[in-house]
N, C-alpha and C positions, 0 to 999 in steps of 0.2 A: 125563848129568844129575846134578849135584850136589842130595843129601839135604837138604843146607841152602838155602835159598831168601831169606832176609830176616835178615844178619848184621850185628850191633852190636858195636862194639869201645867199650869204656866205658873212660873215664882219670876224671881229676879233674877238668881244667879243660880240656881236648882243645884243648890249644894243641901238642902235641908228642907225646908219645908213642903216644898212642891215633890219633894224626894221619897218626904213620908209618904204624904198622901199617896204615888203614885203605889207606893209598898203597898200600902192596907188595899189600896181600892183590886191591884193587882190578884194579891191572895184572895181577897173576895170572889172577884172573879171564876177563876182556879176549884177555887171550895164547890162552886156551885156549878161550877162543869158549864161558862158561858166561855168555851172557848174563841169561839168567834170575835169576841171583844179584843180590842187591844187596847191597852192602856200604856201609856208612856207618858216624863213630865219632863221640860226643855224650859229655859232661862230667857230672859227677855236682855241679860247682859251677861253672855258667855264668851270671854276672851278668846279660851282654849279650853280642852278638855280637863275637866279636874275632877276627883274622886269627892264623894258625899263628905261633909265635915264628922268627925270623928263622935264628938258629940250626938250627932244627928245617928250615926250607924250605931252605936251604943244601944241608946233608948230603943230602936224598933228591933235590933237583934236581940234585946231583953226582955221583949211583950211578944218574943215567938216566930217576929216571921223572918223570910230567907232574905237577904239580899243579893240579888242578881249583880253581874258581873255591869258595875253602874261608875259611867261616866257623864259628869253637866253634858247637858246638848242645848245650844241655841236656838229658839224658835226660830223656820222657817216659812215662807210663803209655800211650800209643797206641803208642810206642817198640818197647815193651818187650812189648805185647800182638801186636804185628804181626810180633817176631824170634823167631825157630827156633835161633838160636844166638847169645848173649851172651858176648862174649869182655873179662872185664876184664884191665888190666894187672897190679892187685895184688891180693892177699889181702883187704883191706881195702875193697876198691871192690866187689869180689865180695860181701861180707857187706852193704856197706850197698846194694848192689839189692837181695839178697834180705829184708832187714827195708825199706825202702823202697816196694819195689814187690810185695812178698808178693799181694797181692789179685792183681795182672795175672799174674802166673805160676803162679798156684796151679790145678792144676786141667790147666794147658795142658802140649803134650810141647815141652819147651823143653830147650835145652841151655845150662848156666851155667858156667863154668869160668874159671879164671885163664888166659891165654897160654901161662905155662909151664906148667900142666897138661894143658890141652887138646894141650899139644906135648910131654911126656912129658917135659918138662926139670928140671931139679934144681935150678935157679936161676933167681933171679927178677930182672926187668926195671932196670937200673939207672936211676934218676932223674937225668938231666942238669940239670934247671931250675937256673938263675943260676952253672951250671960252663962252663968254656970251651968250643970249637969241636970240640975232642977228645973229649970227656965227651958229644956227640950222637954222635958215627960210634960212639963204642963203643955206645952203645943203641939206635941206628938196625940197626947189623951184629948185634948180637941178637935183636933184634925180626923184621925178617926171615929171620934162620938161623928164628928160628919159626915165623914166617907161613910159609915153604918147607914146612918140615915138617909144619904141621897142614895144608896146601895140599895135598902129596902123598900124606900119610896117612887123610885123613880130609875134604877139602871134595871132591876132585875125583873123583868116580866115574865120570868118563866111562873112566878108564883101566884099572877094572877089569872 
């Protein structure tokens, strides 16, 4: 039984990188039979509903895994009331949930961290948007060297 129960991966516009992440962390999940988890990743600036950048679906449908029938979703306060674990990409995203959504987490045992903190890394998520096809495997290959990591370190307690 994994500790964490209702995880959010929060990007900007959750057209790619919050997109990855929720990929890898999802099949993870899935692989090791923690169904109970749910994982989903929502945008901190979602106009309307838009499909994953092309880019972005490329790289993860070519390291194996499945992509789900995936529209941007905008974070909200039922979101954010409902996750146990908030995982943003940047520094940045991390502070504007927390002055954002302060009412819904105030109070609750929530867990809020950047990726690379929640995975113990020292560097943070590199930004692919409007760079070529190279510039996603490199932050697609990062994002999950993390998701592995906070996967094995810290979501998956069946194994301990």
């Amino acid at each position: 039984m994994s500790q964490y129960k209702n995880i959010i991966i929060v990007g900007t516009n959750n057209t790619d990188r919050s997109f990855m992440a929720e990929v890898v962390l999802h099949q993870l999940c899935m692989e090791n039979h923690l169904e109970d988890v749910e994982v989903v990743s929502r945008g901190l600036v979602v106009l309307f509903p838009e499909p994953v950048h092309p880019k972005a679906a490329d790289v993860v449908r070519e390291a194996g895994y499945a992509i789900r029938d995936f529209q941007a979703s905008k974070l909200t306060d039922e979101d954010v009331k409902a996750a146990d674990l908030i995982l943003t990409i940047t520094a940045e995203e991390k502070e504007k949930v927390l002055k954002e959504f302060g009412e819904a987490i105030s109070g609750e045992d929530k867990t809020i961290a950047t990726l690379s903190e929640f995975a113990g890394a020292k560097v943070g998520i590199p930004d692919p948007y409007g760079k070529e096809s190279e510039e996603y495997e490199i932050c697609f290959v990062t994002i999950r060297h993390m998701i592995e990591t906070c996967f094995d370190d810290k979501i998956n307690n069946t194994k301990k």
